[in-house]
C-alpha positions in Angstrom: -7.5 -5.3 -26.6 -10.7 -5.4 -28.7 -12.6 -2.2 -30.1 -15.3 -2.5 -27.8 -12.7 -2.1 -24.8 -10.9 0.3 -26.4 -14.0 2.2 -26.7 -15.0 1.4 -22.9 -12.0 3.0 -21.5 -11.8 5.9 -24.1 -15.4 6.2 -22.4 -14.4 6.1 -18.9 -11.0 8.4 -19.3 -13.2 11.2 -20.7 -15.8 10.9 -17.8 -13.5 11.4 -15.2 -12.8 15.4 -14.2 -10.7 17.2 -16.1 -8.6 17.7 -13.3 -7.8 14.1 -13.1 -7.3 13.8 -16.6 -4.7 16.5 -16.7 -2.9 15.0 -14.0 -1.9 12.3 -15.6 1.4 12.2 -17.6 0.8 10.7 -21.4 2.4 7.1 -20.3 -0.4 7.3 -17.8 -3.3 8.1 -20.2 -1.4 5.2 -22.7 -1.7 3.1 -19.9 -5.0 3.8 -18.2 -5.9 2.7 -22.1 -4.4 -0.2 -23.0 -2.6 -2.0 -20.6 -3.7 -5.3 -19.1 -2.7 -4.4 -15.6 -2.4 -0.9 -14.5 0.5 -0.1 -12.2 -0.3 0.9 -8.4 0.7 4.4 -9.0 -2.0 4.6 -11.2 -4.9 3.0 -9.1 -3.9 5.4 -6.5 -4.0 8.8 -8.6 -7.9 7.3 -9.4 -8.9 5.4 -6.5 -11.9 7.4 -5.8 -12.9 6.8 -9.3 -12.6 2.8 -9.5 -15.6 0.4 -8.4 -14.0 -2.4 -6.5 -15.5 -5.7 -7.2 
């Protein structure tokens, strides 16, 4: 992943509540960062924080 992405998502985990973002465990937060493909676990614990395209 490039810097500008990195940056993106480091952008986008700190704009979601704090509620959210305690919720998630640190693989979670490891993932939600870097990974290609987010597990389905994941897109559920955010879903009413992802735009669908």
């Amino acid at each position: 992943m490039d810097k500008k992405n990195l940056k993106e998502r480091k952008e986008a985990f700190e704009s979601l509540p704090p509620v959210i973002r305690e919720s998630l465990t640190q693989e979670e937060k490891e993932v939600f960062l870097t990974a290609e493909q987010w597990p389905e676990e994941l897109f559920n614990k955010l879903d009413e924080f992802i735009v669908k395209e």
